[in-house]
C-alpha positions in Angstrom: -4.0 -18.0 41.1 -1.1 -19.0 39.4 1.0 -17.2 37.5 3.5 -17.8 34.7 7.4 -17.8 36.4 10.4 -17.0 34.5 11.3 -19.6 31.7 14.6 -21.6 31.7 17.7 -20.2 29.9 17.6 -21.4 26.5 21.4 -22.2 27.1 20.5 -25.7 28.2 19.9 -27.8 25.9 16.2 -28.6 24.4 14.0 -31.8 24.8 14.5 -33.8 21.8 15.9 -32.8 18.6 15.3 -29.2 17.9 12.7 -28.0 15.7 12.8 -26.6 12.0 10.9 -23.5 11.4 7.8 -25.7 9.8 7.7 -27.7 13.2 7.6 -24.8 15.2 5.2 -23.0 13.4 2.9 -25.8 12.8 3.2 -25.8 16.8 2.5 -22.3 17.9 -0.7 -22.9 15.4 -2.1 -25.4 17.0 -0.9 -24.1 20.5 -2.7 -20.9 19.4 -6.2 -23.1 18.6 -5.7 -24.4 21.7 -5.5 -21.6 23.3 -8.8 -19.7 21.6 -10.5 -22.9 22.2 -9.5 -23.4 26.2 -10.2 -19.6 26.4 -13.7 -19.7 25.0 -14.2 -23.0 27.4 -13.6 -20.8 30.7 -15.1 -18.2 29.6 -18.5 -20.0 28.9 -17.5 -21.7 32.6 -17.9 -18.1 34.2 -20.9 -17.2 32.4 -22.7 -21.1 33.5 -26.0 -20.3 35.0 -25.5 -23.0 37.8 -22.3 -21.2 38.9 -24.0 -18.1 38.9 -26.8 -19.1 41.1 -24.2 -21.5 43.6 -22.0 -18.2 44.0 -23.7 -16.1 45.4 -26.6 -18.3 47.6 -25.7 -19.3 51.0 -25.0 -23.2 50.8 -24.5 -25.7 53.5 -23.4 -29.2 53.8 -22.0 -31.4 51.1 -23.2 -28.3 48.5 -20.9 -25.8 50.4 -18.0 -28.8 50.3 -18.7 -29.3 46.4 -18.6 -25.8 45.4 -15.8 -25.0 47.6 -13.6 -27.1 45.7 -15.4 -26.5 42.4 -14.5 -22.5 43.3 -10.9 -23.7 43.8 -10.9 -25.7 40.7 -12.1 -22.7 38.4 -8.9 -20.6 40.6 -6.5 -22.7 39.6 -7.7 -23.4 36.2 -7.9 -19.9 35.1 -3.6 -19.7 36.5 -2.9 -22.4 34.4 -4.6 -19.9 31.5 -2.6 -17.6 32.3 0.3 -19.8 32.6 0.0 -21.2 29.6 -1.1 -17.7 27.9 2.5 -16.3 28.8 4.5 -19.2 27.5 2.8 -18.8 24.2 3.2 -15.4 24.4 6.9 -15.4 25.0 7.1 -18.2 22.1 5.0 -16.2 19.2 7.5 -13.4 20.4 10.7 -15.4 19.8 9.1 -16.5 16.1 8.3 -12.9 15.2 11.9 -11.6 15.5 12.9 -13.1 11.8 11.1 -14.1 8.8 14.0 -17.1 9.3 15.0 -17.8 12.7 18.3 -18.8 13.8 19.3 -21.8 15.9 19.0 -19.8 18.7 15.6 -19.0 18.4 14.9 -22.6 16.8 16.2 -24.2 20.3 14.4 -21.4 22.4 11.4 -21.8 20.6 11.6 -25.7 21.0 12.1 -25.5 24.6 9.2 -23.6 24.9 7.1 -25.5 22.8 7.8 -29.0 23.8 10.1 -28.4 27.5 8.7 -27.9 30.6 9.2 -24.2 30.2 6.0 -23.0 32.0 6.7 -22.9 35.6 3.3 -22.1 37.9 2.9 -21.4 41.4 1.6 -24.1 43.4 -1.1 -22.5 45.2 -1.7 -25.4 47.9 1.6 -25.9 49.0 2.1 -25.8 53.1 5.2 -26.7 54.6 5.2 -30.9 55.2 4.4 -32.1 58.7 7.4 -34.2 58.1 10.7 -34.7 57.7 9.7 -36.1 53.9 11.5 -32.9 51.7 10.2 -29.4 51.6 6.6 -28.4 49.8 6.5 -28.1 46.3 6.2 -24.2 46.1 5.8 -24.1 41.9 5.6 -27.1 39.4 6.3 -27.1 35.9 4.5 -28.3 33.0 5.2 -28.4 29.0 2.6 -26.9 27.5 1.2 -29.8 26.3 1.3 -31.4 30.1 -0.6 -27.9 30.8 -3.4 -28.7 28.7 -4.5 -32.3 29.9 -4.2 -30.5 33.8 -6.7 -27.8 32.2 -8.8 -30.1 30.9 -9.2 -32.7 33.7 -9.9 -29.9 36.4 -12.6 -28.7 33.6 -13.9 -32.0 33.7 -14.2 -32.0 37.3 -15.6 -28.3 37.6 -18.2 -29.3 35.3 -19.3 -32.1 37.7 
């Protein structure tokens, strides 16, 4: 699975111009919908009846192929949750320290909410056959950029 890395120092500076304290909280809002409404979407994805009965029978052929990757899909969807999960997390955490945040917390919070500040291990990376650069061990996503990932591989898993 993967798992959320270390953000960025909030040193650099942030994508675009930075956020008020209206922007970023009408952000983590809908960030936390998002997040409620993704979470119920997985969870209802464990609890499918077809999953149930594919993981646990003993499948051959194409099946076994379909699942297999379906199986992988579900993996790496859930580390993207959790992914995505932290970053929110660490943002709602940077809002709560004042009722008025500073620049500082404005320009970590915008990093956060519109950066690619969520960094997750790349769980099929194997070293390259060639001489092309070296495999991609972690990628990183804005949050936003996580959300369209999650919801194409829950497209696919659903197939």
């Amino acid at each position: 699975m993967g798992v959320a890395g270390s953000f960025p120092s909030f040193a650099g500076r942030p994508p675009g111009p930075v956020m008020d304290r209206e922007e970023a909280d009408r952000a983590l809002a809908r960030l936390g919908a998002e997040h409620e409404a993704i979470e119920t979407s997985l969870l209802a994805l464990q609890d499918h009846a077809g999953r149930r009965l594919l993981e646990g029978a003993e499948l051959t052929g194409v099946t076994r192929e379909r699942w297999a990757t379906t199986e992988q899909s579900i993996t790496l969807l859930w580390g993207y949750f959790d992914a995505y999960a932290g970053a929110l997390s660490e943002a709602r955490e940077i809002r709560a320290r004042r009722r008025h945040p500073n620049r500082e917390d404005l320009v970590a919070l915008t990093e956060l909410l519109r950066g690619e500040a969520v960094t997750v291990a790349n769980p099929g990376a194997v070293p390259p056959p060639s001489v092309a650069g070296p495999a991609r061990l972690s990628e990183r996503f804005s949050l936003q950029e996580l959300v369209a990932r999650m919801n194409e591989l829950y497209a696919r898993s659903l197939d």
